[in-house]
C-alpha positions as CSV (number, residue, x, y, z in Angstrom):
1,X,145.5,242.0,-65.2
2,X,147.3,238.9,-65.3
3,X,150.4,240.5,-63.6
4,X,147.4,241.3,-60.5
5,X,145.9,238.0,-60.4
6,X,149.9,236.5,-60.5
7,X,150.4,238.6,-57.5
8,X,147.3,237.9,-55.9
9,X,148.0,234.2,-56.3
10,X,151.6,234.5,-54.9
11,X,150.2,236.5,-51.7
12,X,147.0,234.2,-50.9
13,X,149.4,231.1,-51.7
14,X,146.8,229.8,-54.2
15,X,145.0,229.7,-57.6
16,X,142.0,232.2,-58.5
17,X,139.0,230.4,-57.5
18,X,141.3,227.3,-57.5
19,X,141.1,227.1,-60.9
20,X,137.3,226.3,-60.7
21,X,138.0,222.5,-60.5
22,X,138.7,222.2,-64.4
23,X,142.7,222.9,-64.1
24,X,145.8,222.3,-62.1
25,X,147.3,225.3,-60.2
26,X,151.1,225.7,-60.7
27,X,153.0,225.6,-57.5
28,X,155.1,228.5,-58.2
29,X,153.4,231.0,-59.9
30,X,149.8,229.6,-58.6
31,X,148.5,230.0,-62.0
32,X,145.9,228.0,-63.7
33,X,147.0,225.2,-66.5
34,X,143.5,224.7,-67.5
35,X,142.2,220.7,-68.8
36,X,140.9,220.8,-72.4
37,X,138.0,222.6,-73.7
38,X,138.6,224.9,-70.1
39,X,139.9,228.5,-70.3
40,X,140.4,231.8,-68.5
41,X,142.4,232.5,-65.5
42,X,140.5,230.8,-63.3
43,X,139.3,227.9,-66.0
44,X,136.2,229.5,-65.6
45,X,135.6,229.6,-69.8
46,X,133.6,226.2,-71.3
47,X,134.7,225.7,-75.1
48,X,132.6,223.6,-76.5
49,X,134.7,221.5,-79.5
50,X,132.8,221.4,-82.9
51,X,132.8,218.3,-84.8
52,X,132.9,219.2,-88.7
53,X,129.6,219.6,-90.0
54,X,127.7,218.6,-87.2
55,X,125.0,220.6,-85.8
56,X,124.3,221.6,-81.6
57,X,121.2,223.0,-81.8
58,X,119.0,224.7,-79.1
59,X,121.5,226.9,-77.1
60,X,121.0,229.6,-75.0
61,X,123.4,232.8,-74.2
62,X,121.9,235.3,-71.9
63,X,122.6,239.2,-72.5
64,X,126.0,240.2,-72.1
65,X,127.1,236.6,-71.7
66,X,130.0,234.6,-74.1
67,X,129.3,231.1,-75.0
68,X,132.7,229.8,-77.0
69,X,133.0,227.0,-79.6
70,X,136.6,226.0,-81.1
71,X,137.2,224.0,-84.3
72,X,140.6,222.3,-85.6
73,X,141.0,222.7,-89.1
74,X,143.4,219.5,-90.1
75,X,146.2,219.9,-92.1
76,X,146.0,219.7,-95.7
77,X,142.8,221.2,-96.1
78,X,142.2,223.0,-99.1
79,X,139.1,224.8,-98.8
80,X,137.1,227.2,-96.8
81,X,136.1,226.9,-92.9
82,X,132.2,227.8,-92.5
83,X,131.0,228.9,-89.7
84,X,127.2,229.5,-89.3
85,X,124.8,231.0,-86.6
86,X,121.5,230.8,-86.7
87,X,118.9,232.3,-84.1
88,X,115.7,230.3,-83.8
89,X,114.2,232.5,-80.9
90,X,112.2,235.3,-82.0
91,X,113.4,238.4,-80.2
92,X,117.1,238.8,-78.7
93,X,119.9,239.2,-80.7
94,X,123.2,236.9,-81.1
95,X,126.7,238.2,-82.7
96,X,129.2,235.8,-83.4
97,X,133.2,236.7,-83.3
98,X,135.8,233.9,-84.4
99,X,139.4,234.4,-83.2
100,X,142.9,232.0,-84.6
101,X,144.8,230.5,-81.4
102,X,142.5,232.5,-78.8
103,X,139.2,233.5,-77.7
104,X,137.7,236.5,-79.1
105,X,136.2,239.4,-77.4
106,X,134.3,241.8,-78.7
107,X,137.4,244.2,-79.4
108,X,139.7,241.5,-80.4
109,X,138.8,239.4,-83.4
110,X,139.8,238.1,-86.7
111,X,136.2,237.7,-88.3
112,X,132.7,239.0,-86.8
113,X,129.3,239.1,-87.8
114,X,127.4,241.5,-85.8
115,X,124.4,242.6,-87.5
116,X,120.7,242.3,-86.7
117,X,119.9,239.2,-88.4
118,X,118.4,235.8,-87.5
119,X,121.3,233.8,-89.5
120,X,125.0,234.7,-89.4
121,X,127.5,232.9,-91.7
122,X,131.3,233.7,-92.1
123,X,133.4,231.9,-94.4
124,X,137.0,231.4,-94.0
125,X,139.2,231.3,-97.2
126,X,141.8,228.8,-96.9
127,X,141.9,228.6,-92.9
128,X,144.8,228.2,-91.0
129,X,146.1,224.7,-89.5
130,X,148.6,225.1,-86.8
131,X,146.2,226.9,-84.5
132,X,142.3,226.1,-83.3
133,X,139.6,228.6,-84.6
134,X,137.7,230.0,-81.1
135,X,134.5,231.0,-81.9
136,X,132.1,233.0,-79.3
137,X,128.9,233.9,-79.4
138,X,127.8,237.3,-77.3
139,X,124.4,237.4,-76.5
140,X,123.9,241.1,-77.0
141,X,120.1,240.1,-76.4
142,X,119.7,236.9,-74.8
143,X,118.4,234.1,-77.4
144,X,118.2,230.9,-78.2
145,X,120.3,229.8,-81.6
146,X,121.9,226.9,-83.2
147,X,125.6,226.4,-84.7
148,X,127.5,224.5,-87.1
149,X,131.0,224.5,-88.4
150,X,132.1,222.7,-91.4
151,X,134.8,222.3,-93.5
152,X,134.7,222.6,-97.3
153,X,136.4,220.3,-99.4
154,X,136.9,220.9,-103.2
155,X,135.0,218.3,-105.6
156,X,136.6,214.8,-106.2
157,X,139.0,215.5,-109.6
158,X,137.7,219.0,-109.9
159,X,134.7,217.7,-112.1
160,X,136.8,216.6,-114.2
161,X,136.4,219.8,-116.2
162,X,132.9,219.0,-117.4
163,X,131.0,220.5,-114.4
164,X,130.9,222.9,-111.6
165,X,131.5,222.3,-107.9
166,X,128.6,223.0,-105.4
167,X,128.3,222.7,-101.8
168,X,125.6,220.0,-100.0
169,X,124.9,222.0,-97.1
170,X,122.7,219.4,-95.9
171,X,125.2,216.4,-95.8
172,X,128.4,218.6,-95.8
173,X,129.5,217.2,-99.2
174,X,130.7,218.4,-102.0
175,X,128.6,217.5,-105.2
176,X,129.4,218.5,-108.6
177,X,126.6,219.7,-111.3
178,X,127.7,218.1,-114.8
179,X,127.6,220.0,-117.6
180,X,125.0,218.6,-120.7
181,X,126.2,215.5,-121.7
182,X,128.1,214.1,-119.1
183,X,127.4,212.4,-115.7
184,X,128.6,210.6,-112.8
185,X,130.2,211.8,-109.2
186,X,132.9,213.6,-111.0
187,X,131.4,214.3,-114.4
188,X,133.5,211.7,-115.9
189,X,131.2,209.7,-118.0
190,X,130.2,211.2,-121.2
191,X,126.4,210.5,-121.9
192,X,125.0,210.6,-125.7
193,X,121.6,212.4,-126.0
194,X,118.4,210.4,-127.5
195,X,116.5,212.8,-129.3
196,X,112.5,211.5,-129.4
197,X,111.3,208.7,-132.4
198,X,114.6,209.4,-133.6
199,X,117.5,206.0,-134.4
200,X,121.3,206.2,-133.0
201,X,122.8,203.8,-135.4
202,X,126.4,202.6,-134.9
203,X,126.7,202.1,-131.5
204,X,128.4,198.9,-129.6
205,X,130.0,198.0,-126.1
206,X,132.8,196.0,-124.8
207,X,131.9,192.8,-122.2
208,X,131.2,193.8,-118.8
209,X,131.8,197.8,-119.9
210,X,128.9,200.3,-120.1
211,X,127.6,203.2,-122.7
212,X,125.2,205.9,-121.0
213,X,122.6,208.2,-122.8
214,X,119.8,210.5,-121.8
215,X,117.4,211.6,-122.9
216,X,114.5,214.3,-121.7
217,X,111.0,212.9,-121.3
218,X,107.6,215.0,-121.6
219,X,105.1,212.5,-121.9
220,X,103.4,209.6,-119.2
221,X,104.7,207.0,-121.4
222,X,108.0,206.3,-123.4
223,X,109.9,202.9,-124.8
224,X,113.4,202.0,-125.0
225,X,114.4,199.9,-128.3
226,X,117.7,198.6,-128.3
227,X,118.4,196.7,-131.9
228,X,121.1,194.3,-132.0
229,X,123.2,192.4,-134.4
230,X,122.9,189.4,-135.9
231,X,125.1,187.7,-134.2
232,X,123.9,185.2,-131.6
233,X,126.7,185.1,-129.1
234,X,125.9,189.2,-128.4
235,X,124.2,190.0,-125.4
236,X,123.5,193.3,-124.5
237,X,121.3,194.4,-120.8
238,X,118.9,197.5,-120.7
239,X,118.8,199.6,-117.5
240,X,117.2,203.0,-117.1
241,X,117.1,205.4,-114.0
242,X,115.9,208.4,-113.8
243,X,118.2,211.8,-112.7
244,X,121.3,209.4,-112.5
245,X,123.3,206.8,-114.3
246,X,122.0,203.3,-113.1
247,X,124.0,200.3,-112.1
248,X,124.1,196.9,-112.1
249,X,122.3,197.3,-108.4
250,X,120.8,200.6,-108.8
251,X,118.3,201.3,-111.3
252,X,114.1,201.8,-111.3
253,X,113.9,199.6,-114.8
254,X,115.9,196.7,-116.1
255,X,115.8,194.6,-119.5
256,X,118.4,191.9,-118.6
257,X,116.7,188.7,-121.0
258,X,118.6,187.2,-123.4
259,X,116.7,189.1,-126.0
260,X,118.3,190.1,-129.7
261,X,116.0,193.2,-129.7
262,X,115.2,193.8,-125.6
263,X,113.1,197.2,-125.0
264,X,111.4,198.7,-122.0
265,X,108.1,200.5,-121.7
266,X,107.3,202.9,-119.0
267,X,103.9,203.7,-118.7
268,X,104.1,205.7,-115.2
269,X,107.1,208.2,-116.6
270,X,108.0,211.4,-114.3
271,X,108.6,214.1,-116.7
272,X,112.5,215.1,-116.8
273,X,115.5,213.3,-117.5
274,X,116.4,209.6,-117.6
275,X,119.5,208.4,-118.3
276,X,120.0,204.6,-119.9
277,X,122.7,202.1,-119.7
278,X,123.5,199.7,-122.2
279,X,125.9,196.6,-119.9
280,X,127.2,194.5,-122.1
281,X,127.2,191.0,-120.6
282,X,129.0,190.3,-123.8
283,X,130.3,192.5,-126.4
284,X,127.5,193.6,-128.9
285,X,127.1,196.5,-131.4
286,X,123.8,198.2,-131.6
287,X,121.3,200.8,-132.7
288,X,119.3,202.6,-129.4
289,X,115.8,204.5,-130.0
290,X,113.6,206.1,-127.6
291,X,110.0,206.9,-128.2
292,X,108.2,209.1,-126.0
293,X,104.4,209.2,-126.0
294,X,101.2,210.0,-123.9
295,X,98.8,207.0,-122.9
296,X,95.4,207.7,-121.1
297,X,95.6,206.1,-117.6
298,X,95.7,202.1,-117.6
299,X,94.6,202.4,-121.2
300,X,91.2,203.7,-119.7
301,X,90.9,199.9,-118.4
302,X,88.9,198.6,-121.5
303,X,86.1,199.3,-123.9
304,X,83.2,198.4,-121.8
305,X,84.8,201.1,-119.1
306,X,85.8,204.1,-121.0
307,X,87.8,205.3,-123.9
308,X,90.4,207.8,-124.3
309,X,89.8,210.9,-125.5
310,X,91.2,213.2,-128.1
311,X,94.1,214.4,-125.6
312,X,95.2,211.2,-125.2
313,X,95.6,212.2,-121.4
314,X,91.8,211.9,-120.2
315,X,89.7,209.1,-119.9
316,X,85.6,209.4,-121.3
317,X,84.2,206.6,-118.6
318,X,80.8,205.0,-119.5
319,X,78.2,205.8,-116.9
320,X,78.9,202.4,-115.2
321,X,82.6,203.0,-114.4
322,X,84.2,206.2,-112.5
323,X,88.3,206.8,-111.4
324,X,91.1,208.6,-114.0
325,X,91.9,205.2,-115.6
326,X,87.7,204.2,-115.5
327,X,89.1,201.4,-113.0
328,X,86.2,201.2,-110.9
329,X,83.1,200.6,-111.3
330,X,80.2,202.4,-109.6
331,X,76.8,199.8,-109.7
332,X,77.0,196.3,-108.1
333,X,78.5,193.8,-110.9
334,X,75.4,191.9,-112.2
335,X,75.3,188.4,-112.0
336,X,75.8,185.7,-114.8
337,X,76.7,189.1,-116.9
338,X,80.5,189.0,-119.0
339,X,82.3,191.9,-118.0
340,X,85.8,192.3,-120.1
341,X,88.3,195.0,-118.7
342,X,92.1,195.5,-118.9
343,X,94.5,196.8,-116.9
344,X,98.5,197.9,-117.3
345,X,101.6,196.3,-115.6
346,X,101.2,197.3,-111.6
347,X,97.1,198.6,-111.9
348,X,93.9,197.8,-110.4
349,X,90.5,197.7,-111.7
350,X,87.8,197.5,-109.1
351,X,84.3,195.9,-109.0
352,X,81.6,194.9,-106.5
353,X,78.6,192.8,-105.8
354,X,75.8,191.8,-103.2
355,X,74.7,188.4,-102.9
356,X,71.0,188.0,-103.2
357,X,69.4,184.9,-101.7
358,X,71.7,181.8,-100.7
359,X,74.4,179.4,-101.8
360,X,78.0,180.3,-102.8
361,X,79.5,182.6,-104.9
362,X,81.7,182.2,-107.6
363,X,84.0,184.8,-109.3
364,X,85.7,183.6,-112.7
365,X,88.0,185.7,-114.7
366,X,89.3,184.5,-118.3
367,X,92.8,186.2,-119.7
368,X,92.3,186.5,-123.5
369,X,95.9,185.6,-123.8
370,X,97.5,182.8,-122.0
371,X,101.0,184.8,-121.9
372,X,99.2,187.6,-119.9
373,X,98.7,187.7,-116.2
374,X,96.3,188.8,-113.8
375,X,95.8,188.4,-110.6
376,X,91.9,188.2,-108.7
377,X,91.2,189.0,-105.1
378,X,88.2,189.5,-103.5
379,X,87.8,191.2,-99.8
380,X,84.8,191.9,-97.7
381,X,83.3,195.5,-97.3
382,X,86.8,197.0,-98.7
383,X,88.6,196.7,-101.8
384,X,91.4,194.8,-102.1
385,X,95.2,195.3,-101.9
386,X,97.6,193.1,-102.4
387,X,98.6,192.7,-98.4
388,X,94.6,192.7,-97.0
389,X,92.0,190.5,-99.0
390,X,89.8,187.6,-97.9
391,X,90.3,185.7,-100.9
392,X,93.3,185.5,-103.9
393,X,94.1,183.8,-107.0
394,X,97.0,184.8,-108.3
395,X,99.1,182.0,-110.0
396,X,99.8,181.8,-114.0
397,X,96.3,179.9,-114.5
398,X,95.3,181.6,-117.6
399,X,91.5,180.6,-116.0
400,X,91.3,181.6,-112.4
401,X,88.2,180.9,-110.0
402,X,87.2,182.5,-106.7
403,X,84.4,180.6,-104.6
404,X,82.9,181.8,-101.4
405,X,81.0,179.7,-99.6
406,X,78.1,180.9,-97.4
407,X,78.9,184.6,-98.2
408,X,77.5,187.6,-96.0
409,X,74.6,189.6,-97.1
410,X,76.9,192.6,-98.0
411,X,79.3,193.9,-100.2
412,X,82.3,192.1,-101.6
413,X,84.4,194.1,-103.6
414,X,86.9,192.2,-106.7
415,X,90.3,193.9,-107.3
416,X,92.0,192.4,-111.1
417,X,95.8,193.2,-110.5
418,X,97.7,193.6,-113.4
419,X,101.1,191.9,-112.6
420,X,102.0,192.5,-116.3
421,X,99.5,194.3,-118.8
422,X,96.8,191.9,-119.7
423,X,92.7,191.6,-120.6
424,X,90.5,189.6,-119.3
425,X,86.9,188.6,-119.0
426,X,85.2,188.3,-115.7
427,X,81.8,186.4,-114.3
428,X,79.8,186.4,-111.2
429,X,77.5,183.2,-110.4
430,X,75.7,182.3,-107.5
431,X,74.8,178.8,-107.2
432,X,71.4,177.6,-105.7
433,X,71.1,177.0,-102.3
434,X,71.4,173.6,-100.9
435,X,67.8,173.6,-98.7
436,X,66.4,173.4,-102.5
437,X,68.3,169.8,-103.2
438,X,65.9,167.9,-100.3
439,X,63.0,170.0,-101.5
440,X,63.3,168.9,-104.7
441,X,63.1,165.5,-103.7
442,X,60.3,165.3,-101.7
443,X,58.6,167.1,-104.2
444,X,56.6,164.0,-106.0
445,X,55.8,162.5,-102.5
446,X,53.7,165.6,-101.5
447,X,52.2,166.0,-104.6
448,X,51.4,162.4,-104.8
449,X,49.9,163.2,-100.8
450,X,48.2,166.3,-101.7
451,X,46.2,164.5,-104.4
452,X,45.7,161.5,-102.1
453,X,44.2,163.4,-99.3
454,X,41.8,165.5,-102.1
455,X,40.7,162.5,-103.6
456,X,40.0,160.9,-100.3
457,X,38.3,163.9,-99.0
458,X,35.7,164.3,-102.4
């Protein structure tokens, strides 16, 4: 055939088709020499390149048509070359041939996938690197598909030898799964296991190095101990993460006080595994204990709204309060009425009232301790968050005060906001109106009228 189209060229004095504009026609032998990503005799064939693991999605190929891809595997590679096909239309039927140095056809081929299903995928054991990979996809039903190539690498140091490498289809990575007791990106940092209630004596860190541990968590609340020495120039820093080793910047929970005994307490705790990391901002040896635990929600938010049952897990509300944690209370708060409550680090208890008559309103809240703090909002027809409220108090003042002046005749709702755990007692008052001030007044003058005018009148 290409002898024919040689002499065919030779005779008409030009290139087939004139090499379909994507190629330059050789004088002599008026053959094409097609541009990049052009083939065929005429430079009638598009390849499409493929960048390494990235996705062209929602192609077409019509029956008995070729669509072509090609892929350079760089040099040095030591892994496999993945090529995968998936249809995403429901009826045709795609089958995908790959080819080294030139493009497939359906009877010449290095690797094919040509069966019936939606998703093809051919891996390539250590690929080749002198030549492109030409991939084409025959529509032997015309459908609609999507295709990626990617390149596998091997894992960063093999693991280390204390894991197994996997492949992150999603992100094209390769990840490695750490055997028990050891973590990191290449399962190079050996992590101690914290059994539960149970003291690991002994241990100690060098300035600015870390130790790791981990430890499996069952329970909606555990805490962290760390015990140091006696030494005061010792300085050890807590952070925790859960399913990975924490950093200086990455991390859900910290301890970094200058603390001789510094702990953490969890009282939101996923079930699974956490893993802590003992910094030392200075050298210090010391003993590590975790404590796992379960804790009824916000600590069933006080006496007067509920107690925790014998589960430990589930709150018995009083018939005033509703909500897992008893955090909200379901009649109107009564005025000039103590209400104590408590709430954990991060919760909300939730209250409301109605004003009844005129004159302002004031809402006072009372921390039993002064090293607690809450925070008191108040909002109109909603309950508060801490972006959308009408009124706030949330500074250190151990005795906070809310007043609203001329309120509407409908429902204000209270939010307390735990910023750390803390208890509190809580007051509605609404003053009298001020008509009643010049009432009160001229009071005497119309009684002193009244009796006047009924004397005068007998």
């Amino acid at each position: 055939l290409f002898v024919l189209l040689v002499v065919v060229g030779v005779v008409l004095g030009k290139c087939l088709n004139e090499c379909n504009g994507h190629g330059t026609c050789e004088p002599v032998t008026f053959t094409c020499s097609c541009e990049n990503n052009w083939s065929g005799q005429d430079c009638s064939t598009y390849q499409l390149p493929l960048e390494n693991g990235v996705p062209v999605n929602d192609l077409t190929v019509n029956t008995r048509v070729w669509n072509y891809f090609h892929i350079q595997v760089t040099e040095g590679t030591r892994s496999d070359l993945v090529v995968e096909v998936n249809q995403t239309s429901l009826g045709g039927d795609v089958d995908t041939y790959i080819r080294v140095g030139d493009l497939p056809s359906r009877s010449v081929w290095d690797f094919r996938d040509i069966s019936t299903g939606s998703n093809a995928k051919i891996e390539i054991e250590h690929p080749e690197t002198e030549s492109p990979y030409y991939i084409g996809v025959y529509g032997f039903l015309s459908a609609r598909y999507n295709i990626k190539a990617y390149i596998k690498t091997d894992c960063p140091d093999d693991c280390s030898g204390h894991g197994s490498c996997d492949w992150d289809s999603v992100n094209n990575v390769p990840v490695c799964t750490c055997d028990l007791g050891w973590s990191g990106e290449t399962c190079n940092s050996n992590v101690k296991t914290l059994q539960n209630d149970t003291l690991l004596e002994g241990q100690s860190v060098a300035q600015g190095s870390w130790e790791y541990y981990q430890f499996m968590n069952t329970k909606n609340t555990f805490t962290v101990e760390l015990l140091q020495g006696e030494v005061s120039e010792e300085d050890c820093d807590l952070y925790l993460r859960y399913a990975d080793l924490p950093s200086l910047v990455d991390y859900d929970y910290r301890n970094v006080q200058v603390n001789t005994n510094p702990h953490l307490q969890v009282t939101d705790a996923k079930r699974g595994i956490y893993y802590l990391g003992v910094h030392g901002f200075r050298q210090c040896a010391f003993s590590v204990k975790f404590t796992s635990y379960n804790v009824c929600p916000n600590g069933c938010s006080g006496a007067s709204h509920g107690t925790c049952g014998s589960d430990d897990i589930t709150c018995d509300c009083t018939a005033r309060f509703t909500g897992d944690g008893c955090e909200t209370m379901l009649t109107s708060l009564p005025f000039d009425t103590n209400m104590t409550g408590s709430v954990f680090a991060n919760a909300w208890n939730h209250y409301h009232f109605t004003p009844v008559g005129t004159g302002n309103i004031i809402v006072n809240l009372v921390q039993d301790d002064p090293s607690m703090d809450c925070d008191l909002y108040v909002r109109l027809n909603e309950e508060p968050t801490k972006r959308y409220f009408d009124y706030r108090e949330n500074t250190f003042a151990n005795n906070m005060t809310i007043t609203i002046e001329d309120p509407d005749s409908t429902d204000y709702f209270i939010g307390v906001l735990g910023y750390s755990a803390c208890s509190y007692t809580m007051s509605t008052h609404m003053t009298q109106g001020l008509f009643l001030v010049p009432f009160l007044i001229l009071l005497p003058i119309l009684v002193s009228l009244f009796l006047f005018i009924f004397l005068f009148i007998h």
